[in-house]
PLY file of the C-alpha trace (Angstrom):
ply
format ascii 1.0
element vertex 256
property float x
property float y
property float z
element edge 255
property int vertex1
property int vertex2
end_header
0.00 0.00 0.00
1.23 3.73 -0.76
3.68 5.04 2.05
2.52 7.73 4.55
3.36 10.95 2.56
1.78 10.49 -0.42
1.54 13.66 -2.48
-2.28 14.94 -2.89
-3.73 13.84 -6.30
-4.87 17.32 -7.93
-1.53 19.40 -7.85
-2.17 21.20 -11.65
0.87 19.73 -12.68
1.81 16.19 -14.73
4.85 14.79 -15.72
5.34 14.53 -19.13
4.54 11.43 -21.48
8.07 10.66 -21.68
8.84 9.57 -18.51
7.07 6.40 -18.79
7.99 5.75 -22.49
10.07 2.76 -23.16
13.87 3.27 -23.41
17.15 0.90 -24.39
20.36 0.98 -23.15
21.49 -0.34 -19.26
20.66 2.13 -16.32
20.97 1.56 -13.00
18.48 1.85 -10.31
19.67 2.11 -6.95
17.47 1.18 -4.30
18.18 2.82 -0.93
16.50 1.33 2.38
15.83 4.19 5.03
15.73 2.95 8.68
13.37 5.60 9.62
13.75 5.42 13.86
16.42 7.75 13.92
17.64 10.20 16.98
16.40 13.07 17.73
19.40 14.72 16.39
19.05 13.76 12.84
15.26 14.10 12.90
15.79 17.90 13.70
18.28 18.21 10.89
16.36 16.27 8.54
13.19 18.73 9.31
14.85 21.65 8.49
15.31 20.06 4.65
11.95 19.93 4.22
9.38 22.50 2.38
6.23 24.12 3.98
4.09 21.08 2.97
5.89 18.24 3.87
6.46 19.88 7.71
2.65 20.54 7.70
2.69 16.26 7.27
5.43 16.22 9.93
3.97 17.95 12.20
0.53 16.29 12.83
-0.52 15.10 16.03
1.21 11.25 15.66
4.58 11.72 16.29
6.06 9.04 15.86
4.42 8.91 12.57
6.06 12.51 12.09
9.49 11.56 13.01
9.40 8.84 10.57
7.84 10.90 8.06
10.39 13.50 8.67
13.08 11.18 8.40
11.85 9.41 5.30
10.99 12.74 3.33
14.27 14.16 4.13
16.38 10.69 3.12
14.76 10.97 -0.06
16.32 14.63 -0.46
19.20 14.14 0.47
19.95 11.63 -2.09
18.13 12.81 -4.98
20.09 16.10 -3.97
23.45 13.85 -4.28
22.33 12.37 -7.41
21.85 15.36 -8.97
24.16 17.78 -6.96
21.88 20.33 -5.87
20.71 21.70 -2.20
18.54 19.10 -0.96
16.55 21.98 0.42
15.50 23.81 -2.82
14.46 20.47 -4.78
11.11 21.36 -6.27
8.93 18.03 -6.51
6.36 17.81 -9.45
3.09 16.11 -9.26
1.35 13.49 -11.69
-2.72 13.24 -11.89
-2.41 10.72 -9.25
0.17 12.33 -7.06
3.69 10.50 -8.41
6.15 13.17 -7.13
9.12 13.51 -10.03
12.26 16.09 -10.37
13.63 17.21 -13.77
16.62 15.00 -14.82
15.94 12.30 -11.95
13.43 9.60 -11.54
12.51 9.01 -8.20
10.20 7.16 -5.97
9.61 6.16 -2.54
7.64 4.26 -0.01
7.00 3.94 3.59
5.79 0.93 6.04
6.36 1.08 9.76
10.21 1.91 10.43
11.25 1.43 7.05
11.23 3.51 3.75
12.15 3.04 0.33
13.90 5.21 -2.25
14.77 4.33 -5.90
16.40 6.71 -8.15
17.58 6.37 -12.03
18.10 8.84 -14.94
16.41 7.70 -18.31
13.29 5.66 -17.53
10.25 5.88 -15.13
10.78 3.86 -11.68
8.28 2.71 -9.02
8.73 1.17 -5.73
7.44 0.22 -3.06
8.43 -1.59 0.99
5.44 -3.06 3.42
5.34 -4.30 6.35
4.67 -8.36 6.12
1.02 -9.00 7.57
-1.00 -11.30 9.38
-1.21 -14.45 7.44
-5.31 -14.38 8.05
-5.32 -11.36 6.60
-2.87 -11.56 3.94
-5.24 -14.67 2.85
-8.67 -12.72 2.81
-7.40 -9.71 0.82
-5.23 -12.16 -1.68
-8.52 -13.65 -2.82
-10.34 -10.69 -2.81
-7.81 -8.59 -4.61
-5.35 -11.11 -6.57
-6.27 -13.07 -9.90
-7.52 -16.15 -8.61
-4.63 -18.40 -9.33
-2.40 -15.93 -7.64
-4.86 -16.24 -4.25
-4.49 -19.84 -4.13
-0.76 -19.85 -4.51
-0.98 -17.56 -1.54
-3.15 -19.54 0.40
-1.09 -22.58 -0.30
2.32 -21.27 0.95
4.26 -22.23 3.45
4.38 -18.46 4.46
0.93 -16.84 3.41
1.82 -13.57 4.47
5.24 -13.23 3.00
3.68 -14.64 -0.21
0.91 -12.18 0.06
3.55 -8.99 0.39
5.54 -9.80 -2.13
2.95 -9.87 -4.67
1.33 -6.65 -3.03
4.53 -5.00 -3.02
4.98 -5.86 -6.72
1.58 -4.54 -8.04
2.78 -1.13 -5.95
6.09 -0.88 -7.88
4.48 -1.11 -11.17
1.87 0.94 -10.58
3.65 3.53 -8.99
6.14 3.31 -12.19
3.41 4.71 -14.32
1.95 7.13 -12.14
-1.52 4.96 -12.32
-4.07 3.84 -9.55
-3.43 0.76 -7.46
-6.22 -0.52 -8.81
-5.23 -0.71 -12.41
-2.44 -3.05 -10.95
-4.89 -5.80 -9.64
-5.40 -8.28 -12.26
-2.00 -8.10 -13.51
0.00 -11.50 -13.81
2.98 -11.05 -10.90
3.54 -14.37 -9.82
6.45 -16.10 -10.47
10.00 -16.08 -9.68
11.79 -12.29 -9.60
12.65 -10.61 -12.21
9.13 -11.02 -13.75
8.78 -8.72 -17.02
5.30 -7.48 -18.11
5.10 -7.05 -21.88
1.76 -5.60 -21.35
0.58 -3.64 -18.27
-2.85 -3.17 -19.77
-4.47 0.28 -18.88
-1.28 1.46 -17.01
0.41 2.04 -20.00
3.32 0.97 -22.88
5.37 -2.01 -22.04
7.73 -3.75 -21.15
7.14 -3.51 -17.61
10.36 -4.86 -15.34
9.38 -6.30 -11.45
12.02 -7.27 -8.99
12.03 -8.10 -5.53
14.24 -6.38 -3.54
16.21 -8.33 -0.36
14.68 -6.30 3.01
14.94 -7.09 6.23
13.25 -9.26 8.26
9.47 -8.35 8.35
9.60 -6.68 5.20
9.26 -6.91 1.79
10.20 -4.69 -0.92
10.11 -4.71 -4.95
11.31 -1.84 -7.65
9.38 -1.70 -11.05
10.91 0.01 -14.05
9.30 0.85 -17.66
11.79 0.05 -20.65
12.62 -2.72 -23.28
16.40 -2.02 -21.80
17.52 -4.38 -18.90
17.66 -2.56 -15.68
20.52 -2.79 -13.10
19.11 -2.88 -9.37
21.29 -1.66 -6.59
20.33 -2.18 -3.25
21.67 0.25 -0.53
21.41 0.88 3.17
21.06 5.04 3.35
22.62 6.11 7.36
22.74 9.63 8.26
26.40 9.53 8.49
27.35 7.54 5.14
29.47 10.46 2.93
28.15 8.61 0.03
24.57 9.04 0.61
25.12 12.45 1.53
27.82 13.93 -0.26
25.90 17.52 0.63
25.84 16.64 3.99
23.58 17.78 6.85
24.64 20.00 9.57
23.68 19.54 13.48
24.62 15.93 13.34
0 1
1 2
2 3
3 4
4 5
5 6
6 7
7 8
8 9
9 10
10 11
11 12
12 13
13 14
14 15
15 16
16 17
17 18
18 19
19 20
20 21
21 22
22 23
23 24
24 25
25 26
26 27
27 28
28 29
29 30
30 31
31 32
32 33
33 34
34 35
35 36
36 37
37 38
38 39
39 40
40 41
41 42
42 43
43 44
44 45
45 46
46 47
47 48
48 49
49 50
50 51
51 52
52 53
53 54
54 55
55 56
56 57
57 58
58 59
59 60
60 61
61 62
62 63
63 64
64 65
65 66
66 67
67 68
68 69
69 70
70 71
71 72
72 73
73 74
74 75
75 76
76 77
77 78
78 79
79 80
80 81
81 82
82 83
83 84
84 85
85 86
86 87
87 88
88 89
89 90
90 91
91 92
92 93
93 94
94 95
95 96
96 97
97 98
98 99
99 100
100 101
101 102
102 103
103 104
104 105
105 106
106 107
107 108
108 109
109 110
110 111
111 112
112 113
113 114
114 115
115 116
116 117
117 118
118 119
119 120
120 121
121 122
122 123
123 124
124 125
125 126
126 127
127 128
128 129
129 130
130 131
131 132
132 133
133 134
134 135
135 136
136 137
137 138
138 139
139 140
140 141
141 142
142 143
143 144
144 145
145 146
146 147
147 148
148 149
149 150
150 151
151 152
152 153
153 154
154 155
155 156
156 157
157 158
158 159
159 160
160 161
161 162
162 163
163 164
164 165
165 166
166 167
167 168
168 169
169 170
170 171
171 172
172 173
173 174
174 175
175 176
176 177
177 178
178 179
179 180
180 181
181 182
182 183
183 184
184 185
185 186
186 187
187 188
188 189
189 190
190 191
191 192
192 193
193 194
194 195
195 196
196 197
197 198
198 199
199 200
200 201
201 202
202 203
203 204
204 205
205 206
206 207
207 208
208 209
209 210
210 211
211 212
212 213
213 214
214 215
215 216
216 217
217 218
218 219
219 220
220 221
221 222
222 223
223 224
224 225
225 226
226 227
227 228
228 229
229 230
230 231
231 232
232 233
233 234
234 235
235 236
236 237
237 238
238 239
239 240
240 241
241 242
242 243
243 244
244 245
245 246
246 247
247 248
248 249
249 250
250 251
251 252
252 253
253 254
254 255
């Protein structure tokens, strides 16, 4: 399901047609994973990253929810920032009609479940992706057959680990559809099972294919996949963002 920040679906603004039209050539996507219970310390630096909106989110009345917000929203700037060497602070997020959030010259997504968030970034193609939080097995169960094609709810309800089973798929139908900028709805009946990578040649309404799907290793509890659009193959790198890695953030943050 979409992260806890989601931008708000009627902004006036859409990304162009191009960023989910199919591309050749190798690109990498790296995938960073954001540990999102972070001192109080980084929190307060990470806040002061973030634009009018996104502290209005921050500062509602769960706060734990805003300190993971906080941290997740500012993660996400500080490495699109990197990627693209600009102030972190000044990045100007666009809005597709569903609420995708893009920057010119970078693709980026994200995604947020309990303590952990998400980030993918590329150049080149359009990228979705998306982390959750591994559920009940009862419940992963009831909403696979009420949501899933109906092959894919019985391989759920079959498995040795329902719930796991159940997120995987979920988080896969998330990736692609956040890829295109669609509806999560538009994602249901597509064909995800299978081992990882799985590649879409048709997404149906979402959009042009291919579609590319890939599970992404997470830690325990989780589950995480990355989706990008493009005939070209796609080469996932999967990161571990800290507050303190020079890497991650070459324009680093002060206060910590």
């Amino acid at each position: 399901m979409t992260g806890p920040g989601a931008a708000p679906a009627d902004t006036g603004a859409v990304a162009p047609a191009a960023s989910v039209a199919p591309v050749s050539g190798t690109d990498v996507v790296d995938v960073w994973l954001v540990p999102t219970d972070q001192p109080e310390p980084v929190v307060r630096a990470l806040y002061e990253l973030l634009d009018p909106a996104e502290r209005a989110r921050a500062d509602g009345p769960d706060r734990r929810f805003g300190r993971r917000f906080t941290v997740a929203h500012g993660a996400v700037r500080l490495l699109a920032g990197a990627r693209l060497g600009r102030d972190p602070a000044r990045l100007l997020w666009r809005y597709g009609p569903h609420g995708k959030p893009w920057l010119d010259g970078l693709a980026v997504n994200h995604s947020a479940s309990g303590a952990l968030a998400a980030v993918a970034l590329t150049e080149g193609r359009a990228v979705g992706v998306d982390v959750e939080q591994v559920r009940d097995a009862r419940v992963a169960v009831r909403m696979a057959r009420r949501w899933f094609p109906a092959a894919e709810a019985e391989s759920v309800a079959a498995d040795p680990d329902p719930a796991g089973r159940f997120t995987v798929l979920w988080c896969r139908r998330e990736a692609c559809v956040k890829a295109y900028g669609g509806r999560l709805v538009q994602g249901f009946g597509l064909p995800l099972d299978g081992p990882s990578p799985v590649l879409l040649a048709d997404p149906g309404a979402l959009g042009p294919g291919p579609c590319r799907v890939e599970d992404v290793p997470a830690p325990d509890g989780f589950r995480a996949s990355v989706a990008t659009v493009g005939a070209g193959p796609a080469e996932v790198r999967r990161r571990t963002w800290s507050p303190t890695d020079p890497v991650a953030n070459r324009l680093a943050m002060t206060g910590t």
